[in-house]
BALUM-210372 format. One record per residue (C-alpha): residue in one letter; x, y, z; residue number from 1. Coordinates in steps of 0.25 Angstrom, whole numbers, padded with zeros to 4 digits. Layout:
! BALUM-210372
SITE  r  east  north  up  k
SITE  A  X  Y  Z  NUM
...
This chain:
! BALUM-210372
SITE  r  east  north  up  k
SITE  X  0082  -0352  -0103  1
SITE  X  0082  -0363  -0115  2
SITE  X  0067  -0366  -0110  3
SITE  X  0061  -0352  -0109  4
SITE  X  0051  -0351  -0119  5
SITE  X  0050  -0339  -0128  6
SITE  X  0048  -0333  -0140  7
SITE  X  0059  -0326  -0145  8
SITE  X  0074  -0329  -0146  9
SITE  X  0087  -0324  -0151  10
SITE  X  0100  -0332  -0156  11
SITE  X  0114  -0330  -0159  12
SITE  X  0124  -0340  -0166  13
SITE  X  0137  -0340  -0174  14
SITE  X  0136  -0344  -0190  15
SITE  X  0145  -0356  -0187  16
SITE  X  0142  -0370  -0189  17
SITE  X  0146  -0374  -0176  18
SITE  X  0134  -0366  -0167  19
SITE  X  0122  -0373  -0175  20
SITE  X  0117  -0387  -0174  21
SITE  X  0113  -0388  -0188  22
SITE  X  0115  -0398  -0197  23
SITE  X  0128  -0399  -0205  24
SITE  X  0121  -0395  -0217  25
SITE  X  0116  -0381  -0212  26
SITE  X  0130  -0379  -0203  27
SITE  X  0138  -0378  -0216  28
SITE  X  0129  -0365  -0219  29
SITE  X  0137  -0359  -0207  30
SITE  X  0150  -0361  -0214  31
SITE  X  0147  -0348  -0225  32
SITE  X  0136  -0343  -0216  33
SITE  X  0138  -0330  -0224  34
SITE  X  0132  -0335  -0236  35
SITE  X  0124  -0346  -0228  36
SITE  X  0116  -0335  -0219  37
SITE  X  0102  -0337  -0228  38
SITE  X  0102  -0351  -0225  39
SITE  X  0108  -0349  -0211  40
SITE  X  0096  -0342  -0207  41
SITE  X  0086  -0349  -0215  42
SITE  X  0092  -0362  -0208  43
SITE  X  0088  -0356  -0193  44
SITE  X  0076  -0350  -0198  45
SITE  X  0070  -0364  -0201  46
SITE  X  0074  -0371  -0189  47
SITE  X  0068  -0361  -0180  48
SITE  X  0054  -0363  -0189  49
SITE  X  0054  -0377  -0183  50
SITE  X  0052  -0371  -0170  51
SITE  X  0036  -0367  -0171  52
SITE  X  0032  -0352  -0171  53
SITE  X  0045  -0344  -0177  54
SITE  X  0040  -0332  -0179  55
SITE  X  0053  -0322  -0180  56
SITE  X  0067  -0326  -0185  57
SITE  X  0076  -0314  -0187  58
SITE  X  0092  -0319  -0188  59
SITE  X  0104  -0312  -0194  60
SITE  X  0118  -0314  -0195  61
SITE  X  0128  -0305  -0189  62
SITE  X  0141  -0308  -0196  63
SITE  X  0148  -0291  -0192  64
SITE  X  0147  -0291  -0177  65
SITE  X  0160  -0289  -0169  66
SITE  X  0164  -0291  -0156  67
SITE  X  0173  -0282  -0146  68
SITE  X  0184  -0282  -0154  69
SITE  X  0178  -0278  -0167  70
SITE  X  0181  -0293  -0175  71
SITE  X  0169  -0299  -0183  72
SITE  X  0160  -0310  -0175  73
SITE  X  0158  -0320  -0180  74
SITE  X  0144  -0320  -0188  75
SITE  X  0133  -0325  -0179  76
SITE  X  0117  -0327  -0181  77
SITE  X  0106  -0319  -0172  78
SITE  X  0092  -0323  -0174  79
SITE  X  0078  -0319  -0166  80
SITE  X  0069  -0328  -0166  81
SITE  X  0055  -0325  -0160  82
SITE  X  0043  -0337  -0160  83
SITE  X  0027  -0337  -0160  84
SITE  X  0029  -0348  -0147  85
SITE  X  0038  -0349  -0136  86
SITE  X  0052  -0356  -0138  87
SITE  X  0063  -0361  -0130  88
SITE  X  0079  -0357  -0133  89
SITE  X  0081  -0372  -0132  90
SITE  X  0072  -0373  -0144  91
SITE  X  0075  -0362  -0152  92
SITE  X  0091  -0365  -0150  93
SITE  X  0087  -0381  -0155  94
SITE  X  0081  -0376  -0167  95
SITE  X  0091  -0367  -0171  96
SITE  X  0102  -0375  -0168  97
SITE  X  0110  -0367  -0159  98
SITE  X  0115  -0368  -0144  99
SITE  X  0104  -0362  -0134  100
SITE  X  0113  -0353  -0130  101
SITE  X  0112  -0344  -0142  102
SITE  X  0098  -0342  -0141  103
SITE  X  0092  -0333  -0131  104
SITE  X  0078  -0325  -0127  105
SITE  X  0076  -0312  -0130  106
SITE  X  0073  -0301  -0118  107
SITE  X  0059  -0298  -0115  108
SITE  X  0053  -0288  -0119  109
SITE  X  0051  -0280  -0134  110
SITE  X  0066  -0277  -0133  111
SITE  X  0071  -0289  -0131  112
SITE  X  0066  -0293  -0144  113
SITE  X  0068  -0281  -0151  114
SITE  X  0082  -0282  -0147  115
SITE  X  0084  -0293  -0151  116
SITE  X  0079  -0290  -0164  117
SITE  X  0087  -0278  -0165  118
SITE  X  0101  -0286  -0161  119
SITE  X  0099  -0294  -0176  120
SITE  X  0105  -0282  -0182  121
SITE  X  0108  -0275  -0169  122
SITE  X  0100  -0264  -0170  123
SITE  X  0102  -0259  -0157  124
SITE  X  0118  -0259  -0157  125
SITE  X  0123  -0251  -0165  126
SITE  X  0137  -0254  -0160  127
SITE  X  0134  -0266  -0166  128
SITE  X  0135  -0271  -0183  129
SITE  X  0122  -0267  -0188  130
SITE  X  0116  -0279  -0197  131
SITE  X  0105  -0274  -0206  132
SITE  X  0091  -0279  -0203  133
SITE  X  0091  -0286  -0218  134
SITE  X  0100  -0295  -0212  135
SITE  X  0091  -0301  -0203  136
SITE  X  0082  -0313  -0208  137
SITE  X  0069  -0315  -0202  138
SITE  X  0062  -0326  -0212  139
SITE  X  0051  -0317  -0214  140
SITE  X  0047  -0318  -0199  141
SITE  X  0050  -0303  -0195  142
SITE  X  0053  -0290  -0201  143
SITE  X  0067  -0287  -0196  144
SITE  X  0068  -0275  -0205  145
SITE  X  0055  -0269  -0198  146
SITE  X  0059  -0271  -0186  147
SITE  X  0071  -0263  -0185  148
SITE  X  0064  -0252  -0194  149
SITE  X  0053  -0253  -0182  150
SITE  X  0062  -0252  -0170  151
SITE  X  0075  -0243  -0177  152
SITE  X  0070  -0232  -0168  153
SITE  X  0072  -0240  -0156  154
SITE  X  0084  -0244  -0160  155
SITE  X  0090  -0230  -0162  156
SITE  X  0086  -0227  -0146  157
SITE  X  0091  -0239  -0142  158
SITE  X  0105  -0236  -0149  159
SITE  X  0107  -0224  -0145  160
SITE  X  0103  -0227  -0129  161
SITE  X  0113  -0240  -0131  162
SITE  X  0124  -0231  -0136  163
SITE  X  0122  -0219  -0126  164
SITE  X  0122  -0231  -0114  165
SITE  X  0135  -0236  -0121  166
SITE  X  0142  -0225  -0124  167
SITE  X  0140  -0222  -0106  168
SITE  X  0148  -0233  -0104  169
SITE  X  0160  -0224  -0110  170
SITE  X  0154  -0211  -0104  171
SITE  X  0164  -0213  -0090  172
SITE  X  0177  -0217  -0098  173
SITE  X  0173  -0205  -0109  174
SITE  X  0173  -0194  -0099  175
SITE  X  0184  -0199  -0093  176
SITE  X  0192  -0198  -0106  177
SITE  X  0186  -0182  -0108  178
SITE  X  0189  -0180  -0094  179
SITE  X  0204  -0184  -0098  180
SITE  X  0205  -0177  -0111  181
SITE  X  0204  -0190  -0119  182
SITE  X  0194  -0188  -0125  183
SITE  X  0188  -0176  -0132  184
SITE  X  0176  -0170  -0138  185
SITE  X  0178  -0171  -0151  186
SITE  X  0183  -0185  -0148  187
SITE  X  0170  -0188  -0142  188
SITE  X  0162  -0180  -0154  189
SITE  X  0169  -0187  -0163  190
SITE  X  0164  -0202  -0156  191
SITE  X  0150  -0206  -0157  192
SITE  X  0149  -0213  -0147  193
SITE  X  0157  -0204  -0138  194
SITE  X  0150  -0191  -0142  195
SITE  X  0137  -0200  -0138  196
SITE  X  0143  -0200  -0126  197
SITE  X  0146  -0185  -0126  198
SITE  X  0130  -0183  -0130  199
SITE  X  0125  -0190  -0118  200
SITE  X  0135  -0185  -0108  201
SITE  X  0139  -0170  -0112  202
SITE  X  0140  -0165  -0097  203
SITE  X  0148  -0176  -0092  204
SITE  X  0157  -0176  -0106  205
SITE  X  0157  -0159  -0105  206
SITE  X  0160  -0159  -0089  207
SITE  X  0173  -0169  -0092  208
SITE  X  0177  -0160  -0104  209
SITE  X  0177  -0149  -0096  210
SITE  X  0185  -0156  -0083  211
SITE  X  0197  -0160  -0094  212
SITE  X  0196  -0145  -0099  213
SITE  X  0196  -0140  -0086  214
SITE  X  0207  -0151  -0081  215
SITE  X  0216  -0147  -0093  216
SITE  X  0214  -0132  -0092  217
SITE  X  0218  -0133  -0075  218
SITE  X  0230  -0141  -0077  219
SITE  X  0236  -0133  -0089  220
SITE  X  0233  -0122  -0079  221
SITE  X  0243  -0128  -0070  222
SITE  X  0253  -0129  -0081  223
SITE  X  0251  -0115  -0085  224
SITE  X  0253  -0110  -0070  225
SITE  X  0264  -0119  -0069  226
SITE  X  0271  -0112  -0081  227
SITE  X  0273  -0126  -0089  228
SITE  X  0266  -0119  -0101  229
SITE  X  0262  -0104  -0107  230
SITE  X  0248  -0102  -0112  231
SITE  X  0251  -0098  -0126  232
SITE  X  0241  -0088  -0134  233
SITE  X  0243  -0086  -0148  234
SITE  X  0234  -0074  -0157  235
SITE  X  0235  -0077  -0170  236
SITE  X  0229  -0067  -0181  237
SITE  X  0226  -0063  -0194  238
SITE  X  0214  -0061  -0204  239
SITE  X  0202  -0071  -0206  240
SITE  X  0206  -0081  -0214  241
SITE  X  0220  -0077  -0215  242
SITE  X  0222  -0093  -0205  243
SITE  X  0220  -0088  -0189  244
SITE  X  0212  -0100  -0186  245
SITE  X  0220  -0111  -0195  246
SITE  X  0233  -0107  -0188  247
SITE  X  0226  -0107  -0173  248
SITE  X  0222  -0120  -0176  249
SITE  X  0234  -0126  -0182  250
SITE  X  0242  -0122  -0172  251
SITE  X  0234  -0127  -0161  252
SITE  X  0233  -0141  -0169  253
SITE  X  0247  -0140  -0168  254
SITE  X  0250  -0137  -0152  255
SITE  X  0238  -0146  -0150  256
SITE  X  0246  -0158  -0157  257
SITE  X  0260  -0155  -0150  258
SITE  X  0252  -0154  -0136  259
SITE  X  0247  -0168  -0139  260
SITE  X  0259  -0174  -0145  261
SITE  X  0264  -0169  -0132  262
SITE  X  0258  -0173  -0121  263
SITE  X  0249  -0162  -0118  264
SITE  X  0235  -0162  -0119  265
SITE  X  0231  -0152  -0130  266
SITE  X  0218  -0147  -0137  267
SITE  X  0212  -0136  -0145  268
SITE  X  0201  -0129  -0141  269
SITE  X  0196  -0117  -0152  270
SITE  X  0186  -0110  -0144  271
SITE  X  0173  -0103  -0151  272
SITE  X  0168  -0090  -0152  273
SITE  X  0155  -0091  -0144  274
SITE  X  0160  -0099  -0134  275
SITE  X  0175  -0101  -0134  276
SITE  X  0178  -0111  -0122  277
SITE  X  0164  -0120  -0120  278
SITE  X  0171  -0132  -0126  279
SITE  X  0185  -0128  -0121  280
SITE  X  0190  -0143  -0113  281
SITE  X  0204  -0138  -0109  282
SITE  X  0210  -0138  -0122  283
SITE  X  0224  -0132  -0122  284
SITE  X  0224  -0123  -0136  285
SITE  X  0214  -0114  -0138  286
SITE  X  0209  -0108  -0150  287
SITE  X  0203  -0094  -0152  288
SITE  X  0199  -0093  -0165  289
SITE  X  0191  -0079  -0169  290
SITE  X  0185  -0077  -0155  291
SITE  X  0181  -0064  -0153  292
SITE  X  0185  -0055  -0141  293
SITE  X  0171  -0057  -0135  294
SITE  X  0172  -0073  -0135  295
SITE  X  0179  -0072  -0120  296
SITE  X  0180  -0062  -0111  297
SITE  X  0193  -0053  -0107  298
SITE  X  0193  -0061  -0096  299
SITE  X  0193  -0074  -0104  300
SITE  X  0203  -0070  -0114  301
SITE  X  0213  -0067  -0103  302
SITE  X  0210  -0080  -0096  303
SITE  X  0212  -0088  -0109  304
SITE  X  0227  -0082  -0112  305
SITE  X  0229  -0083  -0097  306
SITE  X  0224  -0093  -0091  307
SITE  X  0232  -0090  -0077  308
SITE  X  0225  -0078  -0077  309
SITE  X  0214  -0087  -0074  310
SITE  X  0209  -0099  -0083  311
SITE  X  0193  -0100  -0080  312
SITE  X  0187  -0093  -0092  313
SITE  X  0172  -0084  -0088  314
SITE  X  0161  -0090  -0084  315
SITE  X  0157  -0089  -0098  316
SITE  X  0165  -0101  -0102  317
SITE  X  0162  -0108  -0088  318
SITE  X  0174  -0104  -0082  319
SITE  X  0181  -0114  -0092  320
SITE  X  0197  -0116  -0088  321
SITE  X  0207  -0114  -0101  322
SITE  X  0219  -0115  -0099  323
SITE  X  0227  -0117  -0114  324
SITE  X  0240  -0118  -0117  325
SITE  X  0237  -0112  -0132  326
SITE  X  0227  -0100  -0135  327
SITE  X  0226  -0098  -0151  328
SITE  X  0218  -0085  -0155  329
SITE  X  0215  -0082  -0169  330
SITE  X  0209  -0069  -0172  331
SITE  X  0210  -0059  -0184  332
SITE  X  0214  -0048  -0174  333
SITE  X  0226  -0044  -0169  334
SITE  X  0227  -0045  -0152  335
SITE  X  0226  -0033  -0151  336
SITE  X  0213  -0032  -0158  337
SITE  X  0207  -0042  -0153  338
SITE  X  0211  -0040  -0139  339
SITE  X  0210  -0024  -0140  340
SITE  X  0196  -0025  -0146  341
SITE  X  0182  -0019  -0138  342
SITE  X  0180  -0031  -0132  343
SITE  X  0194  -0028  -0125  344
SITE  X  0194  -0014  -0123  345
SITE  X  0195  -0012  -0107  346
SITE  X  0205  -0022  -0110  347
SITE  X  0223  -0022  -0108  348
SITE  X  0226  -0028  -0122  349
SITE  X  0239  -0032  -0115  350
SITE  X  0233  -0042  -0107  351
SITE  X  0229  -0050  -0121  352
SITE  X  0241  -0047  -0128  353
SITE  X  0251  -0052  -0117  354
SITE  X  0244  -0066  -0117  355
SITE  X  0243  -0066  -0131  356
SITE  X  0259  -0075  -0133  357
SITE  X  0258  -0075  -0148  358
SITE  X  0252  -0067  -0160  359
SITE  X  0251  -0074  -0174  360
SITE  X  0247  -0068  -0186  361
SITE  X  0243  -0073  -0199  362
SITE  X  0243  -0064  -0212  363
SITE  X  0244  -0064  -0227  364
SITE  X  0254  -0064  -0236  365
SITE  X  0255  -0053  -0248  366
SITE  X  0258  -0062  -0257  367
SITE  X  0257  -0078  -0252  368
SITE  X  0254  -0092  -0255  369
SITE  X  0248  -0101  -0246  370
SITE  X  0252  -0108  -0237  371
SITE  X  0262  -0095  -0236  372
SITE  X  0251  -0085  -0238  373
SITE  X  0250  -0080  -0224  374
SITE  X  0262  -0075  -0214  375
SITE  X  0262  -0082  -0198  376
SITE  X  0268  -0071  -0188  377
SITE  X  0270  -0075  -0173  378
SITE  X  0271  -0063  -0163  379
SITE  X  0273  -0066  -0146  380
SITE  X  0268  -0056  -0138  381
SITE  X  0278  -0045  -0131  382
SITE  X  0277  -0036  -0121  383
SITE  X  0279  -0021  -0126  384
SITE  X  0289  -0012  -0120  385
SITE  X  0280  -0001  -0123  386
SITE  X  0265  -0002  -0124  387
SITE  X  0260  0001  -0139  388
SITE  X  0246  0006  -0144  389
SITE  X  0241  -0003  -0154  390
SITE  X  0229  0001  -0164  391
SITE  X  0220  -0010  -0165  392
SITE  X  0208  -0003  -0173  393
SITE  X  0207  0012  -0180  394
SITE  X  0203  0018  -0168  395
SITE  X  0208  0008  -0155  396
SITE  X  0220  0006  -0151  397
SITE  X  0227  0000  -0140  398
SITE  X  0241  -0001  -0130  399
SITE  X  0248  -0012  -0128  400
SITE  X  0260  -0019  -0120  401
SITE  X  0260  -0031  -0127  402
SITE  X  0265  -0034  -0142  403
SITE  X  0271  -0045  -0152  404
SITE  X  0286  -0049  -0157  405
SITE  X  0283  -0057  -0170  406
SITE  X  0291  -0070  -0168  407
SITE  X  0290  -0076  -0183  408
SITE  X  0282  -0076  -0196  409
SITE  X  0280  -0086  -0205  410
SITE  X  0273  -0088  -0218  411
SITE  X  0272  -0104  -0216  412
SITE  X  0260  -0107  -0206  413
SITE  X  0267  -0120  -0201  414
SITE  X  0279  -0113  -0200  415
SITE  X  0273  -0103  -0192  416
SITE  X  0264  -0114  -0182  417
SITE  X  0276  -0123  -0180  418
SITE  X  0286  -0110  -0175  419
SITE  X  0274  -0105  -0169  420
SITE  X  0271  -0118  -0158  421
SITE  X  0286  -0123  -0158  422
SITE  X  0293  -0110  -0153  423
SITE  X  0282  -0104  -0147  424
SITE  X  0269  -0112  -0143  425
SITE  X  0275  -0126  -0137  426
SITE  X  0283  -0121  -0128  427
SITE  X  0275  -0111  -0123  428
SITE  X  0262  -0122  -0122  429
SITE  X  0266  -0135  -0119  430
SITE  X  0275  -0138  -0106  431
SITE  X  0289  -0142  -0112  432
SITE  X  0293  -0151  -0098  433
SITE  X  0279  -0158  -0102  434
SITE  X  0282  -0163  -0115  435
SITE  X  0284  -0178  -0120  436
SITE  X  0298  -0183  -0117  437
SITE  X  0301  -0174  -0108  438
């Protein structure tokens, strides 16, 4: 290999005295090569113009590359070197005053060049420190500046191929994750690089979100049947603006938080008003925020606050499996309104309303500041011992079994969410034979 004879080559070697034959004189340039570099450079310039017919010199220094473990290398020299007549690496490493071995060919071809070119300030990894092409010295005998400007394009393809062909070394061990509930959406959105990933592979990422949502929905099915926890619905009401949707969320955060720190797997899920469960993965608290009666069908609405009824949703919502622990809805009707509406109306209200566990509502003070400006009741449902006609507009009303028996009220919202989960969410939700420690 030292006797092929070529045109171009490529060398690397450390600014240390040590890996250059050079006379003592020029060595010493190596101990501050820092401030040293101009004359470094000019010194291998010179010695490669005794070999005949240099006709390209392009070298820089790389002094912020880092290896695996993220420490500094140590600043090292790459130089192309390109003649007008054929040369041998024995020659050009003789002239240079380095080992052999730290001169090579370049590949054939116009991309072995190019790339070679492109690695002086590694164009074409990004992963990699980018140097600036003003850093590289070329004596005049090449437009360095140029010939990134004239291949940048190029380079952007390349990069973005070479990062997609990267990132599918992770693919396997990233669906894996989603599979396991590891890793989720917004984790993946979140990461570039993951959410590259997630572009290039939506199917497989969306089939292994919807095999952990389906997984997750079957066995908390189990637990349900089982009697290990009671599917809890919580209606909480009052005027727009008046704080529905900040009190739904708080709370969630909050069961979300002791689920976690308890060894269950728990998430919230706020479903939309066009298309409430598309994105729905199994989450375990569910939010209904402002949906109107037409979002889901009777049939879907009874499923929801019963999922032994049967847990597949219609067809609508491809036959999706939820099975919650938590179902939240916020809505500035009463029940009775909502569920006694026209939407409703060849329908037993009862059925809503005996699913319906608890009933909050939020209203305002007379006379308040905040943060005590509004009044947090909590009502559980109650089975009448005689059926009563309630009005629910001037001109409708309608007979029910089922009503409420107010359990506490609370001007102090935090007051009112800690009474709320401690004495009457958590034990309900969450399997107390399942919990840490015991």
């Amino acid at each position: 290999m030292r006797d092929k004879r070529v045109k171009s080559f490529i060398f690397t070697q450390y600014q240390q005295a040590d890996f250059w034959d050079w006379d003592e004189d020029k060595k010493i340039l190596f101990e501050n090569s820092r401030n040293n570099q101009a004359k470094i450079f000019n010194e291998i310039y010179n010695r490669l113009k005794n070999l005949e017919g240099l006709k390209i010199i392009a070298l820089v220094n790389h002094d912020k590359d880092k290896n695996a473990k993220g420490e500094l290398k140590h600043p090292h020299i790459h130089g192309y070197i390109e003649f007008e007549k054929l040369k041998t690496i024995a020659s050009v490493s003789a002239c240079l005053g380095i080992e052999p071995q730290y001169v090579e060919v370049p590949r054939k071809g116009r991309y072995g060049r190019l790339n070679c070119l492109a690695y002086l300030v590694h164009a074409k990894n990004l992963d990699k420190y980018q140097y600036s092409p003003e850093e590289v010295q070329t004596f005049e005998t090449f437009d360095y500046q140029e010939f990134i400007d004239d291949n940048l394009e190029d380079f952007k393809k390349y990069n973005a191929t070479d990062k997609r062909k990267k990132n599918e070394i992770g693919l396997d061990l990233a669906l894996q994750e989603v599979q396991q509930g590891k890793l989720k959406l917004r984790e993946i959105m979140r990461d570039e690089n993951l959410a590259l990933l997630y572009a290039n592979h939506m199917n497989q990422f969306n089939d292994s979100f919807n095999f952990y949502g389906l997984r997750n929905a079957m066995l908390r099915l189990d637990e349900l049947e089982q009697g290990k926890y009671n599917l809890t619905v919580l209606y909480i009401q009052g005027a727009p603006g008046i704080g529905k949707s900040f009190l739904a969320r708080e709370v969630a955060k909050k069961v979300r938080e002791f689920g976690n720190q308890n060894s269950f797997e728990s998430d919230i899920f706020s479903a939309s008003s066009s298309n409430p469960f598309d994105d729905y993965y199994g989450e375990d608290i569910l939010i209904l925020d402002d949906l109107r009666q037409e979002s889901l069908k009777v049939s879907d609405w009874l499923k929801l606050f019963d999922p032994l009824n049967t847990a597949r949703m219609s067809a609508r919502y491809r036959n999706k499996m939820i099975v919650p622990r938590l179902v939240i809805v916020a809505n500035y009707q009463s029940v009775e309104q909502f569920f006694g509406s026209f939407n409703f109306k060849n329908e037993d209200i009862n059925q809503f309303k005996r699913r319906i566990n608890f009933t909050s509502k939020i209203s305002e003070k007379s006379f308040g500041l905040p943060p005590f400006d509004r009044i947090y009741s909590l009502s559980a449902s109650k089975k009448l011992s005689e059926p009563e006609n309630r009005r629910i507009s001037n001109n409708e009303f309608i007979t029910v079994n089922y009503g409420t028996k107010l359990l506490f009220s609370y001007d102090d919202r935090n007051r009112f969410i800690n009474e709320l989960l401690t004495q009457h969410v958590y034990p309900r939700i969450f399997p107390q034979k399942e919990k840490k420690g015991n």
